[in-house]
N, C-alpha and C positions, 0 to 999 in steps of 0.2 A: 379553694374556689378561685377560680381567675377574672381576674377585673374587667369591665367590662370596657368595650369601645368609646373613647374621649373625643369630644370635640380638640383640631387643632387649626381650625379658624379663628380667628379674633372675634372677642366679646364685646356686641354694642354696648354703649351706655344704659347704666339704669337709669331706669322711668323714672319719670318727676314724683316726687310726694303727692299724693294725692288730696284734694280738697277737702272742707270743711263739708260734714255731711249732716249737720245736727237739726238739720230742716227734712230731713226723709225720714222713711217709714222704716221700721224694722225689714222689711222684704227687701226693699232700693237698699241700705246701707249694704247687705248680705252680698247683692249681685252686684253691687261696684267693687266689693272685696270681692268677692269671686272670679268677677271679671280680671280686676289687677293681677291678683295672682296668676291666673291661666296666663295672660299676656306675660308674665316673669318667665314663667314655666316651657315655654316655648318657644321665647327668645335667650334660653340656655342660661337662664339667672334664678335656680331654684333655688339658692339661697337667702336670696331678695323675696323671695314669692311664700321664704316660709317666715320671714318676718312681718307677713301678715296675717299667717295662717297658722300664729303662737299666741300670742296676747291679742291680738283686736279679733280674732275672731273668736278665742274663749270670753270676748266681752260681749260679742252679742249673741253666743250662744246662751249665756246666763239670761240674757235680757230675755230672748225667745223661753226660758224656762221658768222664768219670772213672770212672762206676761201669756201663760198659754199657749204658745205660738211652737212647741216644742217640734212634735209633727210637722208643720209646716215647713220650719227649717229644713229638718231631714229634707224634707222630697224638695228644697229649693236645692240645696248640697247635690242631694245623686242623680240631679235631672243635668245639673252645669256640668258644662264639659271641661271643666279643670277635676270633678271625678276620674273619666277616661286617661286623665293626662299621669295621673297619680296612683291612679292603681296599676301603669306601669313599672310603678316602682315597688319590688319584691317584698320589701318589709308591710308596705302599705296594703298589698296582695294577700299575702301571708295572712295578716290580722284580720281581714274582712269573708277569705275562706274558711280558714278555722280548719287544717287539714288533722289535726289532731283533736277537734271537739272543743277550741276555746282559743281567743289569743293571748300575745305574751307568752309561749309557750319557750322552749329549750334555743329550738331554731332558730327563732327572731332573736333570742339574745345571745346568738352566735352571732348573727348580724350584726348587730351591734357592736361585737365588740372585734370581730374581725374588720369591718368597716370595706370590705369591699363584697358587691352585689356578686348574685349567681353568673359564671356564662352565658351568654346568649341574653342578658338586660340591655333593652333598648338605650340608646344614648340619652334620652329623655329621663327612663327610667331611672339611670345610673345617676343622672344630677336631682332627682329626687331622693334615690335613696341616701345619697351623701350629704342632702339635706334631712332627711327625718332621723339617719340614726344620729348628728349629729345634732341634734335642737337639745331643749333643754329636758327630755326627758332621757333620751339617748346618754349624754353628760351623767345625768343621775345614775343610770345603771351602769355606767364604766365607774364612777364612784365607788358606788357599792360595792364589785366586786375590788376595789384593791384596799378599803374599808376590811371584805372579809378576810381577803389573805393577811391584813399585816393581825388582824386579832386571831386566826390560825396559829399564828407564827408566834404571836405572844403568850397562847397556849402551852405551844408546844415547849415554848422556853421554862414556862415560869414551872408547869407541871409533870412530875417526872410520868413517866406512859401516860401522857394526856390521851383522854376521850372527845372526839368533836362528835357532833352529830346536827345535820344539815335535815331539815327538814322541809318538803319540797324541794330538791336538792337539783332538780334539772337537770344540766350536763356538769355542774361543779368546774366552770372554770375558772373559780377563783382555789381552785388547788396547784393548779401550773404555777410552777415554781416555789412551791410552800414547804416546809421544812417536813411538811407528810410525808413527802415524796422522795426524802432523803433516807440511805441504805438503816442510818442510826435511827431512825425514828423506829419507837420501842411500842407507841399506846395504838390508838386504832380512828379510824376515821369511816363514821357511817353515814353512809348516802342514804335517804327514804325519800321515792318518790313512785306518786301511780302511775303513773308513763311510763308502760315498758320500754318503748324504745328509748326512752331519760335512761332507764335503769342501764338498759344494753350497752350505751353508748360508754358512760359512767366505766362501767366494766371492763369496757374494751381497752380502755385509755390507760385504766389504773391498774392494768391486770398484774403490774408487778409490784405493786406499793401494799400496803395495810389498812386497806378500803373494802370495807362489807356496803355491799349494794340490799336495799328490803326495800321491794315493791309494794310499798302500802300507801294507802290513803291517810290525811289527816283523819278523817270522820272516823275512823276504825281507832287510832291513834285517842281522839277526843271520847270516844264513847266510855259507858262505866266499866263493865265488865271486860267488854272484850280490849275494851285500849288499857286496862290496870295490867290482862295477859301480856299484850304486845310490849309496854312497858318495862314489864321484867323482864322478856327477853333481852330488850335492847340495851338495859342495864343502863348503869349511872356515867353521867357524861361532865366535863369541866366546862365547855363551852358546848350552847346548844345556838342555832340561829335557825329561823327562817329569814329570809330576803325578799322575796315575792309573791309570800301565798296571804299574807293579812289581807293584800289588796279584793280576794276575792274572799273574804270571809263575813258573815254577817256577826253582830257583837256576839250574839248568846254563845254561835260555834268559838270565836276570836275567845271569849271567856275562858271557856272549858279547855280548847286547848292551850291557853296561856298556863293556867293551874297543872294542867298534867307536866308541861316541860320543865316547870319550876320543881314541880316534886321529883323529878328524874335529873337533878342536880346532885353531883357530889358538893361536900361542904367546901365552901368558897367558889366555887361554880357561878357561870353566867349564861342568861339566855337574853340575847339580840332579835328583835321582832321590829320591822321595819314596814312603812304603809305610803304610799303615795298620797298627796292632800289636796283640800278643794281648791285650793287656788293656784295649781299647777299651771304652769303656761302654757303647756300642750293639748288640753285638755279637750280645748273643741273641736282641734283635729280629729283628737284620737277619737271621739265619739260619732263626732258626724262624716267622715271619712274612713276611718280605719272599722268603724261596729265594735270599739274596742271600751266597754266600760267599767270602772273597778269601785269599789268599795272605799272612800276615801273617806280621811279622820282627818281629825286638827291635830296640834301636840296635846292640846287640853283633851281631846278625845283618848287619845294612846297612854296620856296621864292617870285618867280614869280607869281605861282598862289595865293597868299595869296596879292601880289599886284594886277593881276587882279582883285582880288574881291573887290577891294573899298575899303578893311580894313585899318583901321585908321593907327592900330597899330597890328605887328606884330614880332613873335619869333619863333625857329627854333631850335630844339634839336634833339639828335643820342637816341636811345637805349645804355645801356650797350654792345648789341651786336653788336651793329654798324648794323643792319639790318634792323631796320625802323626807319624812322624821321616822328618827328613830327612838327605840327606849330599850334599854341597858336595865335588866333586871336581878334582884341576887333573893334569896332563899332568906340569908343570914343579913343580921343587922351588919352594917358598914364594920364595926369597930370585930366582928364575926370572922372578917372576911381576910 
């Protein structure tokens, strides 16, 4: 992708801090943030304008879901015209079309992690998107993937033909540069994702490494019968992860497929399952601008489902950004493993 058109005028000054507002209405607090930000946004300081548009406006987005007022938001949000201003920005775009049926999808987190907008992004746009994929959820998912590769890689060290297996596996680029993709690498690395075009791309990339692509769904995966078949095929793995598909699971499915990844463990084996949480700082963006909503846990929630699943043994960590946790699962008691 080619980067888009820069301002090479000089940058006004940022806007003054804005006042004490603890005398107005939930609606007034909303549109003087909204207002701020547009004004950021269009005097070429989106990153000014997403320091509003991270923690103070996930604080009165809770308030509006707190106090009824939830609806209302929305249609104060998509009626202001710092909307217009931001859905010129391709990620924000992306997630509010849904051109693949959902956002968060493969392409936005190429975004992300390539960090430069499509050709042809408005100059507007382009200072927007360099602020959202860089806010604190962006951070998080550049985390994650260098998270995946070095526990790939500790796989691939500790176990001799280690099995990975990625589930939701999107375009997998936390395989670039992993020791999968080296001529010595003996075991196998399987991609499972329903997106064919995830699956294709996967394919294309890896077409010379030891990467089986299976286009399947969790729910086929999670079910009785037919996920025990699909199971044995895919055969026993040392490291199993998903990365971004908790965020859309409801508990009962999040259960079921917890227990089946843990049984499709070789002995010593580990399964990584990661979830965004509620008190994420992006959050009222991502809902009331992007249409973007997930399925968020606490750690004491991810704590619990990692006890419903039967796990022997289990752990619980924060991101640096305190925005997603994860939990580190094992089959076998610790002293097992």
């Amino acid at each position: 992708m080619n980067t888009a058109t820069v301002h090479t005028t000089p940058r006004p000054a940022l806007l003054p801090t804005p006042p004490a507002t603890a005398g107005l209405t939930l609606e007034e607090n909303t549109h003087a943030l909204l207002d701020r930000a547009a004004a950021q946004v269009a005097a070429g300081q989106a990153v000014a304008a997403f320091r509003l548009l991270t923690p103070p406006l996930s604080a009165l987005w809770s308030e509006a879901r707190a106090t009824g007022q939830a609806e209302a938001m929305r249609h104060w949000c998509a009626s202001h015209p710092l909307h217009a201003l931001v859905m010129q920005d391709p990620f924000t775009h992306r997630a509010v079309t849904k051109p693949r049926g959902y956002a968060g999808d493969a392409v936005m987190m190429d975004f992300i992690y390539d960090g430069r907008p499509p050709a042809g992004t408005s100059v507007v746009g382009a200072e927007v998107f360099g602020a959202t994929t860089r806010a604190g959820m962006g951070l998080s998912v550049r985390y994650r993937r260098q998270l995946l590769q070095s526990l790939i890689d500790d796989t691939v060290v500790r176990h001799e033909r280690a099995r990975v297996l990625s589930v939701a596996a999107g375009h997998c680029r936390e395989l670039q540069g992993c020791l999968v993709e080296q001529p010595g690498f003996g075991g196998e690395f399987v991609a499972l994702d329903q997106d064919p075009l995830s699956c294709q791309e996967i394919a294309r990339v890896h077409a010379g490494h030891a990467v089986r692509v299976v286009n399947q769904g969790v729910r086929e995966l999670a079910g009785s019968a037919q996920g025990s078949v699909l199971a044995d095929a895919l055969g026993r793995f040392d490291l199993i992860y998903s990365a971004g598909l908790y965020d859309y699971l409801p508990d009962a499915l999040a259960r079921r497929l917890t227990r089946r990844l843990l049984a499709m463990l070789r002995p010593g084996g580990r399964v990584l399952i990661a979830n965004f949480v509620p008190g994420g700082s992006g959050r009222g963006y991502m809902e009331l601008f992007m249409d973007w909503t997930l399925v968020l846990r606490t750690e004491a929630q991810m704590r619990e489902l990692a006890a419903a699943s039967g796990a022997a043994h289990a752990s619980t960590f924060a991101d640096p950004q305190r925005n997603v946790v994860y939990a580190e699962l094992w089959r076998e008691a610790p002293e097992a493993i």
